[in-house]
Residue frames relative to the residue before (quaternion, step in Angstrom):
aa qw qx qy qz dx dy dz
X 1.0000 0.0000 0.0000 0.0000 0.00 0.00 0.00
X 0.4599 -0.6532 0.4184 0.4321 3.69 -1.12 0.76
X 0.4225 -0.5553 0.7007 0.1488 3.40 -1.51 0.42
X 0.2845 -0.6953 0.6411 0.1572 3.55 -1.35 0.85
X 0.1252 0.8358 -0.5333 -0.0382 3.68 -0.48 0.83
X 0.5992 0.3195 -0.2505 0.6900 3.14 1.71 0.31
X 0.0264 0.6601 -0.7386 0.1341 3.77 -1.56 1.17
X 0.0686 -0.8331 0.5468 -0.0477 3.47 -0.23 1.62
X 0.6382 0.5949 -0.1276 0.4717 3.06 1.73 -0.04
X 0.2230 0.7874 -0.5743 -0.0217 3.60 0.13 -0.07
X 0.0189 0.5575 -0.8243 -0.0972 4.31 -1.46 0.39
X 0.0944 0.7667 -0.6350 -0.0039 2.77 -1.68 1.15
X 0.3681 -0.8115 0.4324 0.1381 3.36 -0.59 0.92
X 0.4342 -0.7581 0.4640 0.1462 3.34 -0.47 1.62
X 0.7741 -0.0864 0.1449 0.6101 3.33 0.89 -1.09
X 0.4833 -0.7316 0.4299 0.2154 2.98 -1.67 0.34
X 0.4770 0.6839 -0.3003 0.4633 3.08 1.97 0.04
X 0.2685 0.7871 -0.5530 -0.0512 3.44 -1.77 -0.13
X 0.5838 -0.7472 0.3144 0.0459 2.76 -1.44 0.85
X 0.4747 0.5496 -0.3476 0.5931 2.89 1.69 0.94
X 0.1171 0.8991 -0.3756 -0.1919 3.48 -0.81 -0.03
X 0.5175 -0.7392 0.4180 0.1054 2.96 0.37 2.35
X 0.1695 -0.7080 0.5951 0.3405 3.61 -1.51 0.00
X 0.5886 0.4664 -0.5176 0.4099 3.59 1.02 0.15
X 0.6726 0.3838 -0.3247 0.5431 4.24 1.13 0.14
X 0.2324 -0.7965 0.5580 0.0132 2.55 -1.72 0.56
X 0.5449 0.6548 -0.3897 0.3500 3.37 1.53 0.48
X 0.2070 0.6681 -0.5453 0.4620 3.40 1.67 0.79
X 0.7021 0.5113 -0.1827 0.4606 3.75 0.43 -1.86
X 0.9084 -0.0301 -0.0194 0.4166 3.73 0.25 -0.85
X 0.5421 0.6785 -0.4383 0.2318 3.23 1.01 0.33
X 0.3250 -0.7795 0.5350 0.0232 3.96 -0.32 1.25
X 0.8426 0.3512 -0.1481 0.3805 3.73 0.11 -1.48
X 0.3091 -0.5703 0.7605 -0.0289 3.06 -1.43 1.40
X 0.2616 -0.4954 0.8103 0.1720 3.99 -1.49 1.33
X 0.2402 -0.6897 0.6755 0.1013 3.45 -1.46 0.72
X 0.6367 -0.6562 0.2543 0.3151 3.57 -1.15 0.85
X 0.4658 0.6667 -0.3906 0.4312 3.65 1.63 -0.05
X 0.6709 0.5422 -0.2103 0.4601 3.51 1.26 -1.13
X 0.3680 0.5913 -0.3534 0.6246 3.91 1.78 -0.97
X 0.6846 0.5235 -0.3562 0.3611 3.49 -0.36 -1.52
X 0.7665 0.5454 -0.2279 0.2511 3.53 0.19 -1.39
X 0.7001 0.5404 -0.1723 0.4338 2.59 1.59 -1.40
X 0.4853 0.5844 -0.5539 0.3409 4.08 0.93 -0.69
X 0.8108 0.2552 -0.4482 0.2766 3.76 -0.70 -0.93
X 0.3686 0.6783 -0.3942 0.4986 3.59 1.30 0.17
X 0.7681 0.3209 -0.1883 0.5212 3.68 0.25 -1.07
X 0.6994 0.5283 -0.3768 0.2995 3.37 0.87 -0.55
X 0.5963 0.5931 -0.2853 0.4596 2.94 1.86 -0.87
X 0.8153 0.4613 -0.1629 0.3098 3.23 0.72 -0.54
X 0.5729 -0.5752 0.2809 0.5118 3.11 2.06 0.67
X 0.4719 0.6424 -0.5899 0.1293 3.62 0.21 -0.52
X 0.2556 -0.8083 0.5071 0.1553 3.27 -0.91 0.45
X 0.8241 -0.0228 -0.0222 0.5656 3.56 1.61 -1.37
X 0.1127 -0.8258 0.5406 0.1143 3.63 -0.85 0.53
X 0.2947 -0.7577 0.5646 0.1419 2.90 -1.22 1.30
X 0.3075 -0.7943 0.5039 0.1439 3.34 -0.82 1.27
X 0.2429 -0.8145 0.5041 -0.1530 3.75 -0.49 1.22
X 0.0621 -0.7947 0.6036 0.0189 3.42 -1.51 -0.28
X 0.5056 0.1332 0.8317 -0.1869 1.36 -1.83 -1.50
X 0.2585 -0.7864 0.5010 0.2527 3.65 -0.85 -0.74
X 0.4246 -0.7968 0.3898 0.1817 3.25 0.77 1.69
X 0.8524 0.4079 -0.2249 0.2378 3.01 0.08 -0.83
X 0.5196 0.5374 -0.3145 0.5851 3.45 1.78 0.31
X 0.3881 0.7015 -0.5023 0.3240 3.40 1.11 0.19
X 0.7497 -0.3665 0.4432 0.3273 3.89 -0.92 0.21
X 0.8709 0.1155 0.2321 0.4175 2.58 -0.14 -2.03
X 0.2966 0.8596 -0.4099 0.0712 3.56 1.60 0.15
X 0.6086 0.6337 -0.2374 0.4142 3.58 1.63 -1.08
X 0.5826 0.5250 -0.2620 0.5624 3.32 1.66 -1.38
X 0.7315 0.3289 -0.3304 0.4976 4.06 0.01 -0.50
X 0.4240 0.4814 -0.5112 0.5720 3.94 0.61 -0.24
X 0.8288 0.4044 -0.3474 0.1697 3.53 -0.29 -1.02
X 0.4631 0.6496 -0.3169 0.5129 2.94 2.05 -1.30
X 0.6244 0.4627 -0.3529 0.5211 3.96 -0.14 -1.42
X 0.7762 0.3153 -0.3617 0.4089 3.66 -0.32 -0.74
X 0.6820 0.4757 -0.4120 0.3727 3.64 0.38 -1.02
X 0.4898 0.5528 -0.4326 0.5171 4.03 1.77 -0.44
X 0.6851 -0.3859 0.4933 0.3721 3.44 0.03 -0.37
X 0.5105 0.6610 -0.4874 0.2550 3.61 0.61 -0.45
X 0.4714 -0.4628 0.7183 0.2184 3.51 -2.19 -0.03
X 0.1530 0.8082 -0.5687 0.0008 3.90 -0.48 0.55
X 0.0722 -0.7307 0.6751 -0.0716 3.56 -1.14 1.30
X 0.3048 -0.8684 0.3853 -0.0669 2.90 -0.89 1.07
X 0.0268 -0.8882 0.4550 0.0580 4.00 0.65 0.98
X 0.0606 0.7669 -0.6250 0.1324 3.63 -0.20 1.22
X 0.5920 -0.5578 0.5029 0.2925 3.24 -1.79 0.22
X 0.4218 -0.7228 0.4231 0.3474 4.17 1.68 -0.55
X 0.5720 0.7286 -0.3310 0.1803 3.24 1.01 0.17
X 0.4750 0.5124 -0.1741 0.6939 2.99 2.61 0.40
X 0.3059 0.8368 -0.4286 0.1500 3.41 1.10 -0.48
X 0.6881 0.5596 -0.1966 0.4181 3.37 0.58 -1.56
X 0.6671 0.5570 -0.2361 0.4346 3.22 0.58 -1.86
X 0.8925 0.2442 -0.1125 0.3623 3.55 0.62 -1.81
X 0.3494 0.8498 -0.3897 0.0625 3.59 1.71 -0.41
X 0.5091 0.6284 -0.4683 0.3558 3.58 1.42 -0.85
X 0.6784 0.6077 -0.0962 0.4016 3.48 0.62 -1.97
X 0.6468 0.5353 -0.2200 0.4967 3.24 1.02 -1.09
X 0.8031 0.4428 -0.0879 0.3889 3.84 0.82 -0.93
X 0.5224 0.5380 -0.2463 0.6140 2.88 2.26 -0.45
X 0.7498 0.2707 -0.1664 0.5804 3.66 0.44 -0.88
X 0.6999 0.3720 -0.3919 0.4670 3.97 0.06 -0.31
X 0.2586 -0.6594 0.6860 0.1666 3.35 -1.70 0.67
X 0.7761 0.0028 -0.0168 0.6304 3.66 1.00 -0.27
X 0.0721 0.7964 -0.5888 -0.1182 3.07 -1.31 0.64
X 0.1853 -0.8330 0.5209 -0.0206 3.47 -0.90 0.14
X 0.2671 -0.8473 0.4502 -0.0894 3.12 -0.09 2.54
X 0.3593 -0.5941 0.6887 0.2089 3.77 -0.67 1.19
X 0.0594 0.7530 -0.6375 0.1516 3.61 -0.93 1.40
X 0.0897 0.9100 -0.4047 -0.0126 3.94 0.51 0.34
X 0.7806 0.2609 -0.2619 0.5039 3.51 1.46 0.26
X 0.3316 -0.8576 0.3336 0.2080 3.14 -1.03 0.52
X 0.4840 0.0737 -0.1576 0.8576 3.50 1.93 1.27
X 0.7035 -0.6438 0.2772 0.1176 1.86 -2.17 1.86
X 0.5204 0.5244 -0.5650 0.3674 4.25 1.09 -0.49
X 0.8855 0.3595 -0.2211 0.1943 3.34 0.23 -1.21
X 0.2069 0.6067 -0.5851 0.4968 3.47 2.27 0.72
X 0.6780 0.4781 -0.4534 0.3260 3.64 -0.24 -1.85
X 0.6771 0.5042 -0.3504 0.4056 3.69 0.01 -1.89
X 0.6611 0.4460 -0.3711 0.4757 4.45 0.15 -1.29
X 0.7836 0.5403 0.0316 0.3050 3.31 0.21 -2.30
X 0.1275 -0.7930 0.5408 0.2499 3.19 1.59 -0.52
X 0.6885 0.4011 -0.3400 0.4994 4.44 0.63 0.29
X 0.3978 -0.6682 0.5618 0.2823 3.07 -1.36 0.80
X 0.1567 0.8399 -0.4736 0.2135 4.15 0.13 1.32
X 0.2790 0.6800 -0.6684 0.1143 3.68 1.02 -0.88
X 0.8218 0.4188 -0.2233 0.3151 3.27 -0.50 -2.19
X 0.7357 0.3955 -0.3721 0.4048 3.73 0.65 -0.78
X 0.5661 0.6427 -0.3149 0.4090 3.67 1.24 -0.04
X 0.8737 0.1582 -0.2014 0.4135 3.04 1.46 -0.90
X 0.3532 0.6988 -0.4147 0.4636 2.55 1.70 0.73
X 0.6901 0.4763 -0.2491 0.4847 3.65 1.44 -0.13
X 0.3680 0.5559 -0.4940 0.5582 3.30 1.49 0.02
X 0.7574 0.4284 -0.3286 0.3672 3.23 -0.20 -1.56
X 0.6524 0.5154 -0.3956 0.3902 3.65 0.35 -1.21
X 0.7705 0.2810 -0.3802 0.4275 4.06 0.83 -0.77
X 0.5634 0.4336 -0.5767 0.4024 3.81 0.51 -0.46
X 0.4893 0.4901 -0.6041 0.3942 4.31 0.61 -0.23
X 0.7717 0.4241 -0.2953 0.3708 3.54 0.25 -0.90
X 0.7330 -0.4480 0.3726 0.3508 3.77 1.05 0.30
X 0.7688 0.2263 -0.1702 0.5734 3.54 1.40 0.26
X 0.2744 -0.7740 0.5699 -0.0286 3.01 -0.25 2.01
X 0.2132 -0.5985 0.7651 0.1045 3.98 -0.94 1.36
X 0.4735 -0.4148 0.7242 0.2816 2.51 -2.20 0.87
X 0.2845 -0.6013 0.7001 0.2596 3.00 -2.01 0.09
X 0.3309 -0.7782 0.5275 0.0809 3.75 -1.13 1.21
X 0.0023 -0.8315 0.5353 0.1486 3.70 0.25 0.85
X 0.1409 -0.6267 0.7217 0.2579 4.32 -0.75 0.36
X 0.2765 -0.5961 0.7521 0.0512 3.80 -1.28 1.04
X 0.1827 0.6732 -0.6659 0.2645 2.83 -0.96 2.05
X 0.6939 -0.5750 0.1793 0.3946 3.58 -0.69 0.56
X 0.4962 0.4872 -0.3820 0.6087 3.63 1.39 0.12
X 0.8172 0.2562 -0.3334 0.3943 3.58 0.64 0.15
X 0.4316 0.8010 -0.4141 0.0268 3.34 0.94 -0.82
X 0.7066 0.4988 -0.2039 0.4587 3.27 1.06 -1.30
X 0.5796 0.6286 -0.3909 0.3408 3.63 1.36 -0.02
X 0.1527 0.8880 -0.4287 -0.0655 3.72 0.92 -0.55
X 0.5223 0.6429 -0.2614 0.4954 2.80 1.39 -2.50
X 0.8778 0.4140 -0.1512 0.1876 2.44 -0.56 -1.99
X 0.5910 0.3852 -0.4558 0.5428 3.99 1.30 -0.22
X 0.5367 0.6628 -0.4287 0.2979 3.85 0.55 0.27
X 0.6298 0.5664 -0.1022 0.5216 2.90 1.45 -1.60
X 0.6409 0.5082 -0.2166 0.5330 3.77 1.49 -1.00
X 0.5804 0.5540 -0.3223 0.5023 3.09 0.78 -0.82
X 0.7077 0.5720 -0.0912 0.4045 3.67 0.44 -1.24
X 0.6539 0.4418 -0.3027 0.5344 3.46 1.11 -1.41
X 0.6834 0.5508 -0.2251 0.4230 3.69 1.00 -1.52
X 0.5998 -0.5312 0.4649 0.3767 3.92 0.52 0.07
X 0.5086 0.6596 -0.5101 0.2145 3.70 0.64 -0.41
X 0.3524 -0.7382 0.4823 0.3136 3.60 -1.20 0.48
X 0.8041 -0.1881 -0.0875 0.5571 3.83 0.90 0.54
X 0.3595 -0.7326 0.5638 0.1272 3.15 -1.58 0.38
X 0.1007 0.8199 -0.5595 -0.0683 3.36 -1.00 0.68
X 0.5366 -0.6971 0.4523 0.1467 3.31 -1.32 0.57
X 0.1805 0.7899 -0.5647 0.1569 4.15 -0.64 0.55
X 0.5250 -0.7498 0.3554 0.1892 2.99 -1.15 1.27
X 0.4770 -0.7260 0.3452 0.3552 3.57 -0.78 0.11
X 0.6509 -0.5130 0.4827 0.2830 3.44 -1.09 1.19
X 0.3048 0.7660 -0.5634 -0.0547 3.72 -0.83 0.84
X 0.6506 0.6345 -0.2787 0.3106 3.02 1.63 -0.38
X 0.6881 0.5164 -0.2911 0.4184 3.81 1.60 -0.38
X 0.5400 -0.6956 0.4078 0.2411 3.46 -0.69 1.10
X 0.8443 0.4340 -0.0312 0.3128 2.84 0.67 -0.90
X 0.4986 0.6264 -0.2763 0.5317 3.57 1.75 -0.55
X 0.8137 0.0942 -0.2725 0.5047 3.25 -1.59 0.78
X 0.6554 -0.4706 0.4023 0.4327 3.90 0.10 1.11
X 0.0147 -0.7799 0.5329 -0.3280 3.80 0.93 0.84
X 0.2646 0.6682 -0.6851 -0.1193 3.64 -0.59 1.02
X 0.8201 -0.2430 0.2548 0.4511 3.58 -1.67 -0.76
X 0.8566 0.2426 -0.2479 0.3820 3.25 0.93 0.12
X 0.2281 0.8323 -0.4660 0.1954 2.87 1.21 1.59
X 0.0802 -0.7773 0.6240 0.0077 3.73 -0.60 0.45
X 0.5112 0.7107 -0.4799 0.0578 3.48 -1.28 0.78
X 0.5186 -0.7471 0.3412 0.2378 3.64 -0.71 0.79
X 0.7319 0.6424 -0.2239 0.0392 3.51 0.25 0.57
X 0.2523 0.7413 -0.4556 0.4234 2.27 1.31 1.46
X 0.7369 -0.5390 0.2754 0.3009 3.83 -1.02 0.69
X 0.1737 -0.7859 0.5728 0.1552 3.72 -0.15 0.43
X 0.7432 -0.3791 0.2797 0.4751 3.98 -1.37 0.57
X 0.8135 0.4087 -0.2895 0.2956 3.40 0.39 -1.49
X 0.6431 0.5675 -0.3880 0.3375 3.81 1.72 -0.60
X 0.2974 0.8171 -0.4666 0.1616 3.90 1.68 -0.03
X 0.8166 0.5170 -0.1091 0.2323 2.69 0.63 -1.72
X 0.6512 0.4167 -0.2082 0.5991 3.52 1.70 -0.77
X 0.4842 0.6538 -0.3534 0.4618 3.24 1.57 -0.11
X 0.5933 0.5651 -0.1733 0.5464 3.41 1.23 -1.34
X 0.8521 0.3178 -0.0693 0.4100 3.31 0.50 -0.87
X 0.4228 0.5426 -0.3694 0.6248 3.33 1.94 0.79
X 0.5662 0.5406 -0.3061 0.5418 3.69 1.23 -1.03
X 0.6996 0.3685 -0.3286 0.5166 3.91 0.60 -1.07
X 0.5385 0.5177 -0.4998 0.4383 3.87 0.45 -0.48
X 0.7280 0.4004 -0.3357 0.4439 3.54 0.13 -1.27
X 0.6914 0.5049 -0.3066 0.4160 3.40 0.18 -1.17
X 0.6742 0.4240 -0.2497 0.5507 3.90 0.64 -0.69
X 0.8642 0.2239 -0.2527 0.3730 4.07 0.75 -0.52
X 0.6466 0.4162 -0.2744 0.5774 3.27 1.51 -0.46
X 0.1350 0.6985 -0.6908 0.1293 4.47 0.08 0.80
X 0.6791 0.4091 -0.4575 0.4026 3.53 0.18 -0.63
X 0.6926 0.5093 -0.2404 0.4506 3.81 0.87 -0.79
X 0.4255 0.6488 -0.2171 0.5924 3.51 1.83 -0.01
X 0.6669 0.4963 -0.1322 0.5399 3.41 0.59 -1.98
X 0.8830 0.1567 -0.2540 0.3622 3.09 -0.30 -1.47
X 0.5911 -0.5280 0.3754 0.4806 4.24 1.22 -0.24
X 0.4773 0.5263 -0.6539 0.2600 3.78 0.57 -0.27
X 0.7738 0.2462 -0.3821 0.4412 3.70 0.63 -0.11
X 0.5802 -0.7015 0.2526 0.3279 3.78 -0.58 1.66
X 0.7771 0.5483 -0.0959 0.2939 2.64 0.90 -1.35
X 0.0421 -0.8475 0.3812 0.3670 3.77 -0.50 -0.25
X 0.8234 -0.4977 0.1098 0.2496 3.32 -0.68 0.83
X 0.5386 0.4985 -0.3037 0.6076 3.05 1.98 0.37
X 0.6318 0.4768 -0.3024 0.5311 3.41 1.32 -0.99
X 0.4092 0.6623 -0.4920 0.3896 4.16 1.12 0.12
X 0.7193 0.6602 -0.0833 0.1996 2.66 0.94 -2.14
X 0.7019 0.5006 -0.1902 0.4696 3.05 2.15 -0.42
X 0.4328 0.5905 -0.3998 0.5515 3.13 1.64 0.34
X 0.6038 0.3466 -0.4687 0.5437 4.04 0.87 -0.32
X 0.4335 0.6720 -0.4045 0.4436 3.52 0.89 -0.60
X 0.8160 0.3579 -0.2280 0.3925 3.58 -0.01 -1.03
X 0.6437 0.4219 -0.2894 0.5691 3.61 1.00 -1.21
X 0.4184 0.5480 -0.5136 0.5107 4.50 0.85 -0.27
X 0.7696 0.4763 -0.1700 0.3898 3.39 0.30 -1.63
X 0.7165 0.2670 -0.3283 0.5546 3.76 0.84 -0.39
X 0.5112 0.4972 -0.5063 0.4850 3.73 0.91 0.15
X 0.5232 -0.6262 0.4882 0.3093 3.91 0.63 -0.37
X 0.6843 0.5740 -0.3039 0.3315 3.37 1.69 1.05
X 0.6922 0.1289 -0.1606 0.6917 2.85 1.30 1.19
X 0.4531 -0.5435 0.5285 0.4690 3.52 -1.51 -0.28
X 0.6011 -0.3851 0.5995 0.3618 3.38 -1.95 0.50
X 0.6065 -0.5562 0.5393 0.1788 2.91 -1.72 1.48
X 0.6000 -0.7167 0.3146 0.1655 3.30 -1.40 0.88
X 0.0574 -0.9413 0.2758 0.1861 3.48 -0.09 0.61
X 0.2151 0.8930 -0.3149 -0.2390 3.23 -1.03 -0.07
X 0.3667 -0.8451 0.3726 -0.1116 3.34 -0.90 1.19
X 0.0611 0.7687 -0.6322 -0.0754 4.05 -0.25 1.15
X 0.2047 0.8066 -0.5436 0.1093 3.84 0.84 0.26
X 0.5252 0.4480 -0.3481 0.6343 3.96 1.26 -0.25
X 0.6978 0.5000 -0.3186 0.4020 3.86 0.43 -0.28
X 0.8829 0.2117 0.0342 0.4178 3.49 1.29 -0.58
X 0.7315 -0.0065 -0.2942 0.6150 2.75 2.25 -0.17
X 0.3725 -0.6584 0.5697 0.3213 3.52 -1.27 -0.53
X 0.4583 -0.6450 0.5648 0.2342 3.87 -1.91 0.54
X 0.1419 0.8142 -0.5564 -0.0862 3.69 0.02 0.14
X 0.2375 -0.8023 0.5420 0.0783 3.28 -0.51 1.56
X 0.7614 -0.5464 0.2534 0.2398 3.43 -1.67 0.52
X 0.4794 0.3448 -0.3878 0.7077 3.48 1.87 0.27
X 0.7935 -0.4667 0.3087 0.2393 3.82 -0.18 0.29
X 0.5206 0.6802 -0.3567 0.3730 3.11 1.77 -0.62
X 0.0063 -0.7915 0.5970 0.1308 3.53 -0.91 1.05
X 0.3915 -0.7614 0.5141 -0.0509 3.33 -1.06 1.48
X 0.4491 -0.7364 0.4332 0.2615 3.91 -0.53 0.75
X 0.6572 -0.2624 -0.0055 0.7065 3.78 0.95 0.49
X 0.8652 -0.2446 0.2771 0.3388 3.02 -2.23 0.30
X 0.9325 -0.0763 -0.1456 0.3217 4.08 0.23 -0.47
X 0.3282 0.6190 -0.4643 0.5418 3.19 1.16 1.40
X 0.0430 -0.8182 0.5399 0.1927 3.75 0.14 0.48
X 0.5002 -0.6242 0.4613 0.3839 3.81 -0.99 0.19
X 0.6915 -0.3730 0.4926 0.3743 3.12 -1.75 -1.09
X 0.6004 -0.5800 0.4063 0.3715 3.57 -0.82 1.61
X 0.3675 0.7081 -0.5538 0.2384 3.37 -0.84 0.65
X 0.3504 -0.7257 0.5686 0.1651 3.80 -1.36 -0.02
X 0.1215 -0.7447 0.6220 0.2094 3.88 0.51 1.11
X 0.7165 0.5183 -0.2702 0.3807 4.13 0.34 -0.99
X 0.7866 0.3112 -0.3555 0.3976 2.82 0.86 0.34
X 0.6633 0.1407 -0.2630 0.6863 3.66 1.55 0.64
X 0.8200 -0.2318 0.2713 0.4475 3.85 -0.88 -0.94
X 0.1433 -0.7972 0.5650 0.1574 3.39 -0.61 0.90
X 0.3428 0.6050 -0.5026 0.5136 3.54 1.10 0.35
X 0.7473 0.4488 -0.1902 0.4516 3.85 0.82 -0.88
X 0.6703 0.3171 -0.3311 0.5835 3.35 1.42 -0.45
X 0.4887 0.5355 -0.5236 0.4474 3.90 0.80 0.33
X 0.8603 0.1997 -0.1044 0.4572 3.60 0.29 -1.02
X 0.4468 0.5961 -0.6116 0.2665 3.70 0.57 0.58
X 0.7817 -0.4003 0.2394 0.4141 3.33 -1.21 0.85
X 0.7038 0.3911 -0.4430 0.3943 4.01 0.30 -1.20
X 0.6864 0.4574 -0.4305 0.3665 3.70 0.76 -1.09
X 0.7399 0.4898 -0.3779 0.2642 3.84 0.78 -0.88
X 0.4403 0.5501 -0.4162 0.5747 3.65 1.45 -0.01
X 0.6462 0.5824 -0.3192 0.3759 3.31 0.62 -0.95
X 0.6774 0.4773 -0.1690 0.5337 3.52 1.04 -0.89
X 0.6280 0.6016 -0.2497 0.4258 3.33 0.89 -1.04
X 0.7092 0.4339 -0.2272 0.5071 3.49 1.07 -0.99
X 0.6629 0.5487 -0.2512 0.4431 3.48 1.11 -0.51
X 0.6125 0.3919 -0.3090 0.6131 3.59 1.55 -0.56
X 0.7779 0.3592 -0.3557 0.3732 3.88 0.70 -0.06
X 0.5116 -0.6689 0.2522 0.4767 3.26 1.82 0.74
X 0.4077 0.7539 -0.4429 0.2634 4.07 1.04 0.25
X 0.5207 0.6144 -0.3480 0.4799 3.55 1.64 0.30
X 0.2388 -0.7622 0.5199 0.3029 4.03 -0.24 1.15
X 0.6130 0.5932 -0.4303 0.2952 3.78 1.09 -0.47
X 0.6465 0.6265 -0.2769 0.3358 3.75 1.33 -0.51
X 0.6569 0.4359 -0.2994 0.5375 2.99 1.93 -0.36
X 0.7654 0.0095 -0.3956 0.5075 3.24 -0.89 1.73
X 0.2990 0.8140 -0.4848 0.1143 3.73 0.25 0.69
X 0.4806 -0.7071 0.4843 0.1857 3.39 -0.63 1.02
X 0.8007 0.2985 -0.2181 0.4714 3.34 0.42 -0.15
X 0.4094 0.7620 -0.4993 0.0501 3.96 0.29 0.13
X 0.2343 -0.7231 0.6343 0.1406 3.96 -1.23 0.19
X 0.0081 -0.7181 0.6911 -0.0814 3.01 -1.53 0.61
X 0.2452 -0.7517 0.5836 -0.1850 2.93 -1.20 2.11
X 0.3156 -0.6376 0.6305 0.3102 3.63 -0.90 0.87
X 0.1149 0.7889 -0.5623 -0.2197 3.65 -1.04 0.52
X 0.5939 -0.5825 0.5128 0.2121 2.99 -1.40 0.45
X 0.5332 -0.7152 0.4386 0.1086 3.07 -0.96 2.55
């Protein structure tokens, strides 16, 4: 079985809490644990060995950690690259800190006015969200803006371009919403929630994808939008496929080959909705929790496609690596 001796990647989840309370998440509802900065600490000659180069800090909502300024500093003083995926609802407060220690961030933003933040977001925040974009690209650090396409947005596309654009951000990109894994986003057994496209939203759905694509090419061309206008096409693709009209768009993904998830109890996981084996990397060798026997089966099935979560996933990467 392959063996990971290189992890150029690292996502770690500060906490399991947040301060938002999304209807496609649930780690508002159950999320309790906070990684403390002694456990960070443990981990550097670990990452160093293993090549890592950048970590995306995560959650949760990172930025309500304690101690969120104190571990940023620790990762950087290792040597690290740190990007940062938050919801912005601290922005303002933290933007100084935020621009000093991040090289990229990248703000989950899913409406495009304040009714239909409150209704997604379950907070009244639009303005204070984008009022925190703006406040960090002033300081020299343009956030992407993350849009999740869910029926309360679909028909907005344009209009998150134009937002995206007014607010200072340096691109936008677009990704369907997760409905099919139990267990992702702090997800418990009694999650429940509608937003995922139904039969009758294809069609205006289809025809929101051709608006953008037909008015926004320069924003295509030059990349402020991530995506390209075929790789959209796979988000109608996915919601066709959960309506029972077609097959989920092919995928493909080495994100278990290059990086790792390291959640706020220690558990390190092979990407964002595949969870690992029970275990605590922070609290011995995470070189040892990459290659112990459950995780390398664990991989193994996931490169030979024996994982039901990999088919239709919303979220996949792909990395030349180096033989």
């Amino acid at each position: 079985m392959r063996r990971l001796a290189s992890l150029p990647l690292v996502t770690l989840y500060l906490t399991e809490r947040c301060n938002s309370r999304c209807v496609s998440c649930d780690y508002w509802r159950h999320g309790r644990l906070d990684v403390d900065l002694a456990r960070v600490t443990r981990l550097l000659p670990e990452l160093k060995r293993l090549g890592t180069d950048t970590v995306l800090i995560s959650g949760g909502e990172p930025l309500i950690h304690p101690q969120w300024t104190e571990i940023a500093t620790t990762l950087r003083g290792g040597g690290l690259e740190l990007w940062l995926l938050t919801s912005g609802l601290s922005l303002v407060k933290h933007a100084p800190e935020v621009a000093r220690l991040f090289r990229a961030v990248t703000v989950s933003l899913d409406a495009i006015d304040a009714p239909n933040y409150a209704a997604i977001r379950g907070l009244d925040a639009f303005d204070n969200v984008c009022a925190g974009i703006r406040t960090l690209a002033d300081l020299g650090l343009r956030p992407g803006v993350r849009v999740t396409v869910q029926r309360r947005n679909y028909r907005d596309l344009s209009g998150f371009v134009s937002l995206a654009q007014r607010a200072g951000a340096h691109q936008v990109s677009f990704l369907a919403a997760d409905v099919r894994n139990p267990t992702a986003f702090g997800r418990g057994p009694d999650f429940a929630s509608d937003i995922a496209l139904r039969a009758e939203d294809l069609m205006p759905f289809a025809l929101a994808l051709d608006a953008l694509e037909r008015d926004y090419q320069p924003e295509f061309r030059t990349g402020f939008i991530a995506e390209s206008p075929l790789k959209l096409r796979r988000l109608w693709q996915y919601y066709a496929a959960l309506c029972g009209q077609g097959p989920f768009p092919p995928t493909r993904c080495n994100a278990p080959e290059f990086s790792a998830v390291i959640e706020a109890n220690g558990r390190v996981s092979p990407c964002f909705f595949i969870r690992g084996p029970a275990g605590d990397a922070t609290a011995g060798e995470l070189s040892e929790a990459l290659n112990d026997t459950a995780m390398l089966e664990l991989r193994a099935d996931i490169r030979a496609g024996r994982r039901a979560e990999c088919v239709g996933c919303v979220c996949t990467m792909w990395r030349k690596l180096s033989s």
